[in-house]
C-alpha positions as CSV (number, residue, x, y, z in Angstrom):
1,X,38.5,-6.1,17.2
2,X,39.8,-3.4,19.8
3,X,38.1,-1.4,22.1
4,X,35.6,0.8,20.0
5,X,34.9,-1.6,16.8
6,X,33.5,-0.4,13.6
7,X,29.9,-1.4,14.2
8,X,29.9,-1.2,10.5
9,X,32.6,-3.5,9.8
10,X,31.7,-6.5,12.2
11,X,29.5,-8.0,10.0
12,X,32.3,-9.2,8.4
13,X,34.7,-10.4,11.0
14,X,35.5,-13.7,11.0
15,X,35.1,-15.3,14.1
16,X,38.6,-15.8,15.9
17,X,39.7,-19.1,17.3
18,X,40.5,-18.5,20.9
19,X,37.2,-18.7,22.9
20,X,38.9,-16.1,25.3
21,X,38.9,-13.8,22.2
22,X,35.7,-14.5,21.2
23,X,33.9,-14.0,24.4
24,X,35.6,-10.6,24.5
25,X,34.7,-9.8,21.2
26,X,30.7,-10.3,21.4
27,X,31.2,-8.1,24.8
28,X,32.8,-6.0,22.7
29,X,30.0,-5.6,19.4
30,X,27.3,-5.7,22.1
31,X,28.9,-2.9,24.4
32,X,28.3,-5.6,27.4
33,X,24.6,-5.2,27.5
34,X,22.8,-6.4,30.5
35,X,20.4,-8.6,28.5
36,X,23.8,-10.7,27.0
37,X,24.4,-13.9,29.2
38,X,27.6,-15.9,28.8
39,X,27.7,-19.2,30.2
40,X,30.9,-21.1,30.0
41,X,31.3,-24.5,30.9
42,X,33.7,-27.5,29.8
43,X,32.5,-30.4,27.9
44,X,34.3,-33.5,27.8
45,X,37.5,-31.6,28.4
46,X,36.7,-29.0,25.6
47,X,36.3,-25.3,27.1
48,X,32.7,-24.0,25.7
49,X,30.3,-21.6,26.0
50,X,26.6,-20.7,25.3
51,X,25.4,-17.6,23.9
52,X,22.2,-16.3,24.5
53,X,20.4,-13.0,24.7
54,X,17.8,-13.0,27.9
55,X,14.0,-13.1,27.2
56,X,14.6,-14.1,23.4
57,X,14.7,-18.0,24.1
58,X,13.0,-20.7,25.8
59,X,14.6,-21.4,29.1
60,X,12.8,-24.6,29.6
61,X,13.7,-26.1,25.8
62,X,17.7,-24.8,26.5
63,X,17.4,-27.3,29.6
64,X,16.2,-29.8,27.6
65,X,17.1,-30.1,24.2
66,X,20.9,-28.7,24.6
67,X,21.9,-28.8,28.2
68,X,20.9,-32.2,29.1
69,X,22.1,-34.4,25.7
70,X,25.8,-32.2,26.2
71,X,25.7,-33.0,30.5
72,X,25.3,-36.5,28.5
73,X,27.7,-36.7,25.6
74,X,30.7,-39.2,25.8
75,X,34.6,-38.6,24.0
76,X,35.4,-41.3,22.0
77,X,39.2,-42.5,23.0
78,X,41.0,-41.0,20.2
79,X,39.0,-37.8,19.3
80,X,40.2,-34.4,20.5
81,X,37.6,-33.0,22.6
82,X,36.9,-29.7,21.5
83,X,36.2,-32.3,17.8
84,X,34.0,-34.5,19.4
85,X,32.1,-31.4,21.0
86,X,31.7,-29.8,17.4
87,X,30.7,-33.1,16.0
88,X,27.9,-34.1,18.1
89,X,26.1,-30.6,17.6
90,X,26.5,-30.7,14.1
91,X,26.4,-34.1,12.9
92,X,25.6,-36.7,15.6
93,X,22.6,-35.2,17.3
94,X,19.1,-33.7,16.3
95,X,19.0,-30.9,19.1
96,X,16.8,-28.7,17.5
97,X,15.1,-28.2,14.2
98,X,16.5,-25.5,13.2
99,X,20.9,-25.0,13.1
100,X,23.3,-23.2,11.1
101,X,26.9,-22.8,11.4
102,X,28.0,-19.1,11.7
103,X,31.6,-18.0,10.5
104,X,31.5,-14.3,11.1
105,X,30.2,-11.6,14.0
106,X,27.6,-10.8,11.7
107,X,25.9,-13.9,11.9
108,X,25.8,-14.3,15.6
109,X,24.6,-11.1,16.1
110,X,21.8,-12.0,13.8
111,X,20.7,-15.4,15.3
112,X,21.3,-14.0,18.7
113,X,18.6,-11.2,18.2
114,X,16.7,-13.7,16.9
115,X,16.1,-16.2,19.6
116,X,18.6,-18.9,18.7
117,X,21.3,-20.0,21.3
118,X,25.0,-19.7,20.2
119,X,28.0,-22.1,21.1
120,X,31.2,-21.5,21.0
121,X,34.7,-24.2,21.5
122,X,37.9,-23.0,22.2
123,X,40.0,-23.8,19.0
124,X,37.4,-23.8,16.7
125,X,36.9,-20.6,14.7
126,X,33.3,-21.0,14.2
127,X,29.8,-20.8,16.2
128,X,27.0,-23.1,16.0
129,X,23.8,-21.1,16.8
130,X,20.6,-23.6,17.5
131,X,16.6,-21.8,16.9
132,X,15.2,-22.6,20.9
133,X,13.2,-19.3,20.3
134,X,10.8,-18.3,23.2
135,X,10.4,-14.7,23.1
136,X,7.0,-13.7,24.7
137,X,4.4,-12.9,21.4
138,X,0.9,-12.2,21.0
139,X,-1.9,-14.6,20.8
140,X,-3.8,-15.0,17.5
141,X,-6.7,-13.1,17.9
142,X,-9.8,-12.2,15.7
143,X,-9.1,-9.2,12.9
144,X,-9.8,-5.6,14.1
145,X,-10.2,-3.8,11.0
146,X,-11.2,-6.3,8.5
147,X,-14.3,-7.8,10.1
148,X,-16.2,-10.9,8.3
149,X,-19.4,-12.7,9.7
150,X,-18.7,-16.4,8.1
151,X,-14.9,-16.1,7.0
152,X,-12.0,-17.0,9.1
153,X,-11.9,-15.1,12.4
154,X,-7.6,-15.0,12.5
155,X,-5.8,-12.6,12.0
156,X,-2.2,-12.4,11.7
157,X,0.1,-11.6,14.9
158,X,3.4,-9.1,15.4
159,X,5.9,-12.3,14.5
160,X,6.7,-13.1,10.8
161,X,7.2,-17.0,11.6
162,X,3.9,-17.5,13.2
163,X,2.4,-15.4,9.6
164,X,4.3,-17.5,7.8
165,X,2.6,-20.6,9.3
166,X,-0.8,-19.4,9.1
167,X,-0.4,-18.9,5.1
168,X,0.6,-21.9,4.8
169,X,-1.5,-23.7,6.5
170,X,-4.2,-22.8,3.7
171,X,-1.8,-23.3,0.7
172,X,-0.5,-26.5,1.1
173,X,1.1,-25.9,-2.6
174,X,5.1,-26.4,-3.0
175,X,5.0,-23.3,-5.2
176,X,4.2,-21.0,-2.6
177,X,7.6,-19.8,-1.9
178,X,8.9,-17.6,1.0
179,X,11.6,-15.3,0.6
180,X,13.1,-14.3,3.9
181,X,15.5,-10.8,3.6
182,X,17.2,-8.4,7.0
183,X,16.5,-4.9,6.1
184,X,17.2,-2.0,8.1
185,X,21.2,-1.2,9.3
186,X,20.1,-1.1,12.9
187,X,17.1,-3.3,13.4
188,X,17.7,-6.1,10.7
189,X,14.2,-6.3,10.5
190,X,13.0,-10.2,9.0
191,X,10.7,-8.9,6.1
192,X,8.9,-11.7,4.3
193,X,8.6,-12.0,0.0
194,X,5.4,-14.3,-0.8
195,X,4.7,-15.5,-4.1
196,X,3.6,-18.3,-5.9
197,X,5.6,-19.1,-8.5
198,X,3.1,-20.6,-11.4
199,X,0.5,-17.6,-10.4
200,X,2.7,-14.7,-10.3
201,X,4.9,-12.5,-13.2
202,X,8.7,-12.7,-12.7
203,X,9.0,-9.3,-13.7
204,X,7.0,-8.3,-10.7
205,X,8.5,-10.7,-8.3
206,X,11.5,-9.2,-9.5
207,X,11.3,-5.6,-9.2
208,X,9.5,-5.8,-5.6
209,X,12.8,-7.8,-4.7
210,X,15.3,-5.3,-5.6
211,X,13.4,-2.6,-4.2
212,X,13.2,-4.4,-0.7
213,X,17.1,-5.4,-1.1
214,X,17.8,-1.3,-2.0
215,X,16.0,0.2,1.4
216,X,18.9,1.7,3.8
217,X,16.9,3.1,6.1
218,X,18.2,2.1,9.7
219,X,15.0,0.6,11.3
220,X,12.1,-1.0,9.8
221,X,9.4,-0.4,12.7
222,X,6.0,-1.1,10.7
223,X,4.8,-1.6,7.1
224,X,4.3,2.1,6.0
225,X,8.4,2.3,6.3
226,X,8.4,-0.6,3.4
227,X,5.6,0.6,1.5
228,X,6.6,3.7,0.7
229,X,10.1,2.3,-1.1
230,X,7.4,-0.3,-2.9
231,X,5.9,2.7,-5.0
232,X,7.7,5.0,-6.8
233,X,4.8,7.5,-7.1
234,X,3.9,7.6,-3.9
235,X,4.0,11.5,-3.2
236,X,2.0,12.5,-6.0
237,X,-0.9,9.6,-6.5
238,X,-4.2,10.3,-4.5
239,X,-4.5,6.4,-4.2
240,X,-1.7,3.4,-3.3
241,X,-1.0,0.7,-6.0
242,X,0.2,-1.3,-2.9
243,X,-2.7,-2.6,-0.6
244,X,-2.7,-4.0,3.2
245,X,-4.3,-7.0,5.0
246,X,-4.0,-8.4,8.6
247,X,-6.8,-11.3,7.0
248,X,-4.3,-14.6,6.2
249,X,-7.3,-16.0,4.3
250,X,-7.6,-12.4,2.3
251,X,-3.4,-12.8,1.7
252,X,-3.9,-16.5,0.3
253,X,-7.0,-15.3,-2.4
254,X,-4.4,-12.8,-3.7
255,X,-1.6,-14.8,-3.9
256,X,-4.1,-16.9,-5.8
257,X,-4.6,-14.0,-8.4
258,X,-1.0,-14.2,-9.0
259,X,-0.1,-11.1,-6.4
260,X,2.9,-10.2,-4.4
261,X,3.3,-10.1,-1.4
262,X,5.2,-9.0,2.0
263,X,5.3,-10.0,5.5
264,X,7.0,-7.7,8.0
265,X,8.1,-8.8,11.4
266,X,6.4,-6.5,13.8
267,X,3.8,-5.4,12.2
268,X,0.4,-7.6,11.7
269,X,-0.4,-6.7,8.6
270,X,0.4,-7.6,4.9
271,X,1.3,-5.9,2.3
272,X,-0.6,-6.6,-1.3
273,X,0.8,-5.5,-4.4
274,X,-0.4,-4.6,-7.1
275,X,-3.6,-3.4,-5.5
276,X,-6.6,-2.4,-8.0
277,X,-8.9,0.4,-6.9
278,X,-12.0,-2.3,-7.7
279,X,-10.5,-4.3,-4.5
280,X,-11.0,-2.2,-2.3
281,X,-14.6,-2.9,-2.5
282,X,-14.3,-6.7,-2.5
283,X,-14.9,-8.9,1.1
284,X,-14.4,-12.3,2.2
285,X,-17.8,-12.6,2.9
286,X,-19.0,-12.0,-0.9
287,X,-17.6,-15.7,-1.5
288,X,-19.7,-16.5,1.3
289,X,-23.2,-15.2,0.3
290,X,-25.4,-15.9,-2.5
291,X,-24.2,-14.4,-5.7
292,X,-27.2,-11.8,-6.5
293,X,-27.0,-11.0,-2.3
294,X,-23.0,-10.0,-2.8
295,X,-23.7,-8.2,-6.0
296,X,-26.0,-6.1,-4.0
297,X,-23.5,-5.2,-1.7
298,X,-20.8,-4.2,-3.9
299,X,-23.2,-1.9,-6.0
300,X,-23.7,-0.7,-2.1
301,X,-20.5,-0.2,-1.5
302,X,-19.7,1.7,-4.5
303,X,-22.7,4.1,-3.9
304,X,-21.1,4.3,-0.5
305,X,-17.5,5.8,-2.0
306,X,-19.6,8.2,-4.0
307,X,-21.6,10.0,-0.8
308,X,-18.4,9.7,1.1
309,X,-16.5,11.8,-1.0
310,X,-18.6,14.0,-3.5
311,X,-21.9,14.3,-1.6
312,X,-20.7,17.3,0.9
313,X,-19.6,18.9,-2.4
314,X,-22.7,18.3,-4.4
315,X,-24.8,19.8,-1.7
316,X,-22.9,23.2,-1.1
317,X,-22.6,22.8,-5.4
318,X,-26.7,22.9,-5.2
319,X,-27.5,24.7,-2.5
320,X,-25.2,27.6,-3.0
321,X,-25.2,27.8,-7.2
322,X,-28.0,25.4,-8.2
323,X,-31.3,26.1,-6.3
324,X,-33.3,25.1,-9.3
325,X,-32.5,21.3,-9.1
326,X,-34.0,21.5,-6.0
327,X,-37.4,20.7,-4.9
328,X,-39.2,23.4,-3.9
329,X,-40.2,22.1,-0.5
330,X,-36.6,21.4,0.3
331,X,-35.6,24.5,-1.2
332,X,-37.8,26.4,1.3
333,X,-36.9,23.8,4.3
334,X,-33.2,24.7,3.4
335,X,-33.9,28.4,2.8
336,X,-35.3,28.6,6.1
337,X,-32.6,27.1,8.1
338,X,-29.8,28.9,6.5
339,X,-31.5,32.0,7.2
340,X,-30.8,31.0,11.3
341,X,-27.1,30.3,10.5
342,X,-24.4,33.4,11.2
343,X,-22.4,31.4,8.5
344,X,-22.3,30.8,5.1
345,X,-23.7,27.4,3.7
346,X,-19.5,26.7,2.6
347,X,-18.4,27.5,6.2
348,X,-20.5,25.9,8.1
349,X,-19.9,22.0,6.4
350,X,-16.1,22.6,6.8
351,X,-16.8,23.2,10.3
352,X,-18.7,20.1,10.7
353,X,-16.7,18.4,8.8
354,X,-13.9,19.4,10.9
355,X,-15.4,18.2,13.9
356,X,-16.3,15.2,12.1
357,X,-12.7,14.0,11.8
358,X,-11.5,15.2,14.9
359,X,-14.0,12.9,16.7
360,X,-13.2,10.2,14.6
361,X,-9.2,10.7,15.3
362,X,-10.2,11.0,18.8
363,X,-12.4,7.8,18.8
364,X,-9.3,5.9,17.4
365,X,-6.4,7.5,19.8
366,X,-8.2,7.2,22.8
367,X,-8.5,3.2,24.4
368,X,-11.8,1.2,23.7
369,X,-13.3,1.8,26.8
370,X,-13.9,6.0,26.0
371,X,-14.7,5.1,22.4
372,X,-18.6,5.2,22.8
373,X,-18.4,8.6,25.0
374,X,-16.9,10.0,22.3
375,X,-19.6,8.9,19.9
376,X,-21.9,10.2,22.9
377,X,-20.4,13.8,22.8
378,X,-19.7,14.5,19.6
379,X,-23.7,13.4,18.6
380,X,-26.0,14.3,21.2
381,X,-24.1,17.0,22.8
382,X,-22.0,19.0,20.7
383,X,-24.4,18.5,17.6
384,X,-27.3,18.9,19.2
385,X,-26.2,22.3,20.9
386,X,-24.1,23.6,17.6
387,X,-27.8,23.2,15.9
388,X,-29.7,24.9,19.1
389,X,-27.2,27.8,19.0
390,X,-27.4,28.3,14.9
391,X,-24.4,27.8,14.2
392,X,-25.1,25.6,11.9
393,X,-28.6,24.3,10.1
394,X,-30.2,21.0,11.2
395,X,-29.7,20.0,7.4
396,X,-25.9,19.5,7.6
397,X,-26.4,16.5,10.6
398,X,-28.5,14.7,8.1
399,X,-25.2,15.1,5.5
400,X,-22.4,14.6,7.4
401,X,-24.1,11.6,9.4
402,X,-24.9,10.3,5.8
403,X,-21.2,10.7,4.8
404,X,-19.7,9.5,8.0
405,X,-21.7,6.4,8.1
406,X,-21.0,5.5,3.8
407,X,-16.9,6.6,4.8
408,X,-16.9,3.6,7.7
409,X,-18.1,1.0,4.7
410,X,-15.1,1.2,2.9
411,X,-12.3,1.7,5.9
412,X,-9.3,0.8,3.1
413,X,-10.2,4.2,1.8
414,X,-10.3,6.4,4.8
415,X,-7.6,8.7,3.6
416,X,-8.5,8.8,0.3
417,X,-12.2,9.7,1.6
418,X,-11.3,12.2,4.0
419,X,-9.1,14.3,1.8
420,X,-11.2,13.8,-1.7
421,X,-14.4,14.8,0.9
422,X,-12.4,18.1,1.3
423,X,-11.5,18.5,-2.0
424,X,-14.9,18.5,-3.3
425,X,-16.6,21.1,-0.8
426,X,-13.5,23.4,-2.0
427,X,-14.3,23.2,-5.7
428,X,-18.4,22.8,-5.0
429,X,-18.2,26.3,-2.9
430,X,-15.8,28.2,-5.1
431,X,-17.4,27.0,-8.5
432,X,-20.7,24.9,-8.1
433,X,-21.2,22.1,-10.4
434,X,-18.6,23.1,-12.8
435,X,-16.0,23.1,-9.8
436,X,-17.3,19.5,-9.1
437,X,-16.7,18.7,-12.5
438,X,-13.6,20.1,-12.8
439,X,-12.4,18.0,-9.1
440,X,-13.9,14.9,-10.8
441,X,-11.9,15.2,-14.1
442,X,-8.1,15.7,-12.1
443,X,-9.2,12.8,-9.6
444,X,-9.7,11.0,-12.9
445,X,-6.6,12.3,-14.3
446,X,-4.5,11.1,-11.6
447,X,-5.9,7.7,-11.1
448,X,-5.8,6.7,-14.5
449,X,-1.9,7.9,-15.1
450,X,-1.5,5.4,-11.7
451,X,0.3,2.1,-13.6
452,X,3.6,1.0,-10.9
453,X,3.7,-3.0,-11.9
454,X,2.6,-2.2,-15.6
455,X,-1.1,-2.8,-14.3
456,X,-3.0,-0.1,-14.5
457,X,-4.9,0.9,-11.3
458,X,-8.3,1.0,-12.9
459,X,-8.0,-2.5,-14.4
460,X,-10.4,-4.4,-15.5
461,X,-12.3,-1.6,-15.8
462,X,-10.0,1.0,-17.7
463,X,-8.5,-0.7,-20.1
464,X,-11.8,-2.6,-20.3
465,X,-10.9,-6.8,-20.0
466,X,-14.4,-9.0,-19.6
467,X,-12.7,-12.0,-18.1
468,X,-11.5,-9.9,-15.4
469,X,-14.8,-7.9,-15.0
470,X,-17.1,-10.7,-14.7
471,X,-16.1,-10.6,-10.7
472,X,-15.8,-6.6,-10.2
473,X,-19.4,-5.3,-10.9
474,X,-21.1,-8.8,-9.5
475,X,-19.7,-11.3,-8.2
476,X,-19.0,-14.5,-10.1
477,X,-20.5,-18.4,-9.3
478,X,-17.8,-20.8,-7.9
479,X,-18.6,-22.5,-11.2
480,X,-17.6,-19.7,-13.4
481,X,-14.4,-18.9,-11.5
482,X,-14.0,-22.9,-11.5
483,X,-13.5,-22.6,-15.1
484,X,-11.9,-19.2,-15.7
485,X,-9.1,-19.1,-13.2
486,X,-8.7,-15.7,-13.1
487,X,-5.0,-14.2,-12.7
488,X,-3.0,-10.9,-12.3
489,X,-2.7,-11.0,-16.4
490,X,-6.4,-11.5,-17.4
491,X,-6.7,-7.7,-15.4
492,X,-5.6,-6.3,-19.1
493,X,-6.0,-9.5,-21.1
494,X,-2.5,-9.8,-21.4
């Protein structure tokens, strides 16, 4: 291969026969890292040699399930060696579950990176890679953003096999299928297509393929590099048709519905799609209360979306334009403690809601451990002294604790709640209620034009489908969904 190979070309190299040649050729592809270990040995008269890359496999397992049975293997009287060698580790032994037979650089470099072991014989143009993986990888632990009180406390890990396990360890059904594609020139990242084949559209299946096989970017490092190639409006919709989940019991339910998704190597979360804006305010534990109790909460989180974003708004709308609606109590009460305030109503909740979010970015950059002084600063100190000093009204801690508390309820929606928030103190301070209504009818605008899998994002809502809404606005018996069945398709009574 020369010297300086063309790391773009290797992938295609076939594998030469002369081990000498080959040795100098991984060297070679690898620039002679320090984590590459060679180990050449002769079996049965047959020069060999074993591959591996250090820290990627399990030292103890190599000892057993390949050094031993080869220290062990006998040549039949009128086999070549370097024959009897290949035979036994393709044919005549069950080293380790899993074993392919590579036939180009391309390949080795794949498995190597991978955990597998490679060996090599002199004279035979081929490698034979066995899966003896035992990288260090992290325990599963409970879910950290997705927290339940009676559902499964997994949640899935940074490795894409042990993901895959946990799925289907709760769909034991052989349409479940799992698509395994390397994307990213560089990394080669493992990224995961799930499906089940009798629940979900070909068309969508389909189109999410291609659009996984068409990303060149060079490293795939976390799900927001795949996610952004899975949606083609990504730059100009306020919400994502493309959801996330690090829940594997929250992954099965959706592939359930007929949904697609994908697992990423490195990353412990999933990625959902088509996501619904009505999912976002769907938890495991509704299937775990009584019906009328989860009803209650979804109606409370949907109450809690609307203070998050448009309540700020509404208040500069009514205090600022509007007096009228108000009481006259509050009126006075609000009168009063604007009259102490250098700044105008409009100014001062973009300041606090400025501070809001920098001491909630704060409280999720900085370790666990300084989370609750954080929490301690921001509210007893630099509230209670930004009120004592008049800079702004007493007032505005009841609304932006009111807004900040209703925004943690729905954390799928942070983004979407901290800009929209924004938006509607903007268009409530420069217009009043007319501004709010005008805010309200683009938000609606752009939502309802969102359709990326032919489903639109307000489904079953907008278009309006009543088997799909029976579990949106309350939440269905396990005796009504026992009969329904509902899938991706009943979303727009297709």
């Amino acid at each position: 291969m020369g010297k300086n190979p063309d790391f773009n070309n290797y992938k295609n190299h076939k594998i030469a026969s002369s081990l000498d040649k080959i040795l100098l050729d991984c060297r070679t592809i690898m620039g002679n890292t320090v984590d590459l270990n060679i180990v050449e040995i002769n079996i049965c008269g047959a020069d060999c040699a074993l591959v591996t890359i250090e820290g990627m496999v399990s030292t103890s397992a190599m000892a057993e399930l390949v050094f031993q049975p080869l220290m062990a293997l006998v040549k039949p009287p009128d086999v070549k060696p370097k024959v009897a060698v290949y035979h036994f580790l393709t044919r005549k032994s069950l080293l380790t579950a899993e074993r392919h037979i590579l036939y180009d650089y391309g390949g080795v470099v794949q498995d190597l990176f991978s955990g597998f072991a490679v060996i090599f014989i002199d004279g035979v143009p081929k490698g034979i890679s066995l899966g003896i993986q035992g990288f260090e990888k992290k325990a599963i632990t409970e879910p950290k953003s997705e927290h339940n009180i009676m559902g499964s406390q997994e949640a899935f890990t940074e490795v894409v096999r042990t993901n895959i396990s946990l799925v289907r360890r709760r769909l034991k059904s052989p349409s479940l299928r799992f698509e395994m594609h390397q994307i990213g020139e560089k990394s080669s990242t493992d990224v995961c297509l799930v499906y089940m084949t009798d629940k979900a559209p070909h068309e969508i299946v389909d189109r999410i393929r291609k659009k996984l096989c068409s990303i060149k970017l060079d490293t795939i490092i976390s799900s927001g590099y795949v996610r952004s190639f899975l949606e083609d409006g990504i730059d100009k919709n306020l919400f994502s048709n493309v959801g996330s989940t690090e829940r594997p019991d929250v992954l099965c339910t959706k592939l359930n519905e007929g949904k697609v998704c994908v697992l990423i190597d490195g990353t412990p979360f999933s990625l959902i799609c088509p996501t619904l804006f009505v999912e976002n305010f769907k938890t495991i534990d509704d299937y775990c209360w009584n019906s009328y109790f989860a009803t209650f909460l979804r109606w409370i989180r949907f109450l809690a979306f609307f203070l998050a974003t448009a309540f700020p708004g509404i208040y500069v709308a009514a205090a600022s334009y509007h007096p009228e609606i108000l009481n006259l109590k509050l009126m006075l009460n609000l009168s009063a403690s604007e009259q102490a305030t250098p700044y105008p109503l409009f100014v001062e909740v973009l300041i606090i809601m400025a501070l809001l979010e920098l001491m909630s970015e704060a409280s999720i950059r900085l370790p666990t451990a300084m989370g609750s002084a954080i929490s301690i600063v921001g509210g007893l100190i630099i509230g209670d002294a930004a009120v004592k000093s008049g800079i702004i009204s007493g007032p505005e801690l009841i609304i932006v604790g009111l807004t900040a508390t209703s925004s943690f309820i729905i954390p799928s929606l942070n983004q979407q709640t901290s800009i929209l928030r924004l938006a509607y103190i903007f268009a409530g301070g420069a217009a009043g209620f007319f501004g709010i209504a005008i805010c309200t009818v683009l938000i609606l605008a752009n939502v309802c034009s969102m359709n990326e899998f032919d489903i639109p994002f307000t489904s079953p809502i907008s278009p309006f489908s009543k088997k799909g809404s029976a579990d949106v606005l309350g939440r269905s018996s396990f005796k009504t969904m026992e009969k329904s069945r509902t899938t991706i398709d009943d979303y727009t009574d297709k």
